[in-house]
C-alpha positions in Angstrom: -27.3 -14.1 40.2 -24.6 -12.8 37.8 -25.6 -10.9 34.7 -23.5 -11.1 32.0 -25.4 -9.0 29.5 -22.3 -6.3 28.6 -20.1 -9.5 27.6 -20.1 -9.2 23.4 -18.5 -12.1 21.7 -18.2 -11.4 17.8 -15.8 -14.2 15.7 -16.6 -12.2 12.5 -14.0 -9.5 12.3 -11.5 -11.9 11.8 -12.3 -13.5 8.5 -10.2 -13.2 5.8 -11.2 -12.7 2.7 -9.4 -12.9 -0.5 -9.6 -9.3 -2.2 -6.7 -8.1 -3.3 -6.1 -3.9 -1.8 -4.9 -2.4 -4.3 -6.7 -3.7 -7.4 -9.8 -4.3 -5.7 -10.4 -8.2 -7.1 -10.6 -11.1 -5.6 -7.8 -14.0 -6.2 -7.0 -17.2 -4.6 -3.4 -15.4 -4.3 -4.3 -13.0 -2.2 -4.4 -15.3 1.0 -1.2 -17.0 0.2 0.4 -13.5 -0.1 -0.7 -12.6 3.3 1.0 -15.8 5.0 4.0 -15.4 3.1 4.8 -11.8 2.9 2.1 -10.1 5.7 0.7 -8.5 3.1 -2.9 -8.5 0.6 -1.9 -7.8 -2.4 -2.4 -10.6 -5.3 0.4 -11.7 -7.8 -0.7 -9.5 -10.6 -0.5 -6.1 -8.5 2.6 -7.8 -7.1 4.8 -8.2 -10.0 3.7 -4.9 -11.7 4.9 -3.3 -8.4 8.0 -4.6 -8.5 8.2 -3.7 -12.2 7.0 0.4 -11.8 7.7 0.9 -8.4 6.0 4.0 -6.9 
């Protein structure tokens, strides 16, 4: 008989959620930022980085 016991299976870690990193919030933007541009970030934070860069 095999024992399997050490196998761990978590789905989990790979939800994404739609809160922004640098502001903190959470907007709907946030997801379609990361498909189009590999990055969270949401349009707000977006255009005001591209305004003041730093």
């Amino acid at each position: 008989m095999k024992n399997d016991d050490h196998i761990v299976v978590d789905y989990d870690n790979n939800k994404i959620d739609n809160i922004c990193e640098e502001c903190k919030n959470e907007d709907e933007t946030v997801k379609q930022n990361l498909i189009m541009h590999s990055y969270k970030i949401c349009n707000s934070c977006n255009l005001s980085k591209r305004i003041f860069p730093l």
